[in-house]
N, C-alpha and C positions, 0 to 999 in steps of 0.2 A: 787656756787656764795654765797658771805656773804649777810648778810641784810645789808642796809645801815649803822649803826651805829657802823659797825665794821670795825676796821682797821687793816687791814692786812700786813705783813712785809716779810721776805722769810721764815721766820721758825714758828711764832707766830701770836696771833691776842689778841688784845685788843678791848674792848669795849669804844667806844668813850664819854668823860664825859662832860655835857654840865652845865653850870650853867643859870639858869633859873631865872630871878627876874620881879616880878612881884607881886603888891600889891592885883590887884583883886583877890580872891581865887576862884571863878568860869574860869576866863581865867588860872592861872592858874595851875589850876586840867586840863580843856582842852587842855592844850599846853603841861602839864606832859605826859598828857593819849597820845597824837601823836607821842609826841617825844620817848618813852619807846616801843611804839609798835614798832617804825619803827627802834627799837635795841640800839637806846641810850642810853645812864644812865645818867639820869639825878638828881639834885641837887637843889634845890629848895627856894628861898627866898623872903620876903615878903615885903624890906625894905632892903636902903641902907647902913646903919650900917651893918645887918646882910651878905648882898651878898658884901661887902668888908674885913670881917675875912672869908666865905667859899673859895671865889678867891683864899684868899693867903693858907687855907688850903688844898682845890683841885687841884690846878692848873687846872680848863679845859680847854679841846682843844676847848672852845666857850663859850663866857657871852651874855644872851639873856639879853637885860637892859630893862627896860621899863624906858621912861623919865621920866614920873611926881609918886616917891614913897615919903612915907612917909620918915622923919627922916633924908633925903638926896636925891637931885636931882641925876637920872639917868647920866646926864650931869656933875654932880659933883661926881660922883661915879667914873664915865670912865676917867675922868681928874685923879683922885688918882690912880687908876689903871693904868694908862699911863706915870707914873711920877715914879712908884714904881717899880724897875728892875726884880723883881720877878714875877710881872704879866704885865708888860709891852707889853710882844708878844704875849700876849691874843686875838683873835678877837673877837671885840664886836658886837654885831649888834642892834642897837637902836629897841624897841618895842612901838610905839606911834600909842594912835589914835585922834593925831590933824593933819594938816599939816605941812607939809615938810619943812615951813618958814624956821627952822635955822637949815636945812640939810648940808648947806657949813660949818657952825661954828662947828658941831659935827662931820663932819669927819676930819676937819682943827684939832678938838681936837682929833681924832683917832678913830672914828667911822666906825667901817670894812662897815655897811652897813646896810639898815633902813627896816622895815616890818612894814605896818599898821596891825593891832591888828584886826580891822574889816575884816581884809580880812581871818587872822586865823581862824575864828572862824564861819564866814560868809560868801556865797556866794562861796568863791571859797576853800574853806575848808582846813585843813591843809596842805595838798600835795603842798599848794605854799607854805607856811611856811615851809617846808622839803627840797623843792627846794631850797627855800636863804639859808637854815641852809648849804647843801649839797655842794651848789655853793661855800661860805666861806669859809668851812674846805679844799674845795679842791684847790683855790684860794691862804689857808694860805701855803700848801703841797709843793707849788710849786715858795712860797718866796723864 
């Protein structure tokens, strides 16, 4: 059996590429350090401008956004990103720790799907952040 972060095909496997955005540099290193153990490769941004040239130069099979970054809203990120044909089939999945108020407006704008940030890091510790990661890739698989 692969680890999760590998994807497997009849003859081949790839390592699954995630792009990561996320201002705080403590969440994340924390959400690097989950995501890489549990065989992803991950890709890492600190800021909108920046996780909008990695996008179009990775392609991954997943953009973790965090809403409120510098230099460019999460929400204004995924809106470029969804409008641009080359990352358009991207799943995003929203990274907030406010509430959920304008969870209809960000999937209405293309929002694969949302994770509080407390929950990664607290309490229920990564393994649900791996969960939603898991659940979306396998979600996108089967578009």
């Amino acid at each position: 059996m692969f680890p999760v972060g590998i994807a497997v095909t009849s003859t081949t496997w790839a390592i699954v590429k995630i792009l990561l955005v996320e201002d705080s540099k403590f969440l994340r290193m924390a959400t690097d350090r989950a995501l890489t153990t549990a065989g992803y490769e991950v890709i890492s941004a600190s800021d909108g401008e920046q996780a909008l040239r990695l996008a179009r130069e990775h392609l991954p099979a997943l953009i973790l956004l965090d809403v409120m970054l510098p230099k460019m809203t999460g929400p204004d990120v995924m809106r470029i990103l969804k409008n641009d044909p080359a990352t358009a089939a991207i799943p995003v999945m929203m990274l907030t720790g406010l509430s959920q108020k304008n969870a209809k407006q960000l999937e209405k704008d293309g929002a694969s799907g949302f994770f509080e940030k407390s929950d990664s890091m607290l309490g229920k510790g990564p393994q649900s952040l791996l969960a939603s990661v898991d659940r979306i890739l396998k979600e996108t698989k089967t578009r």
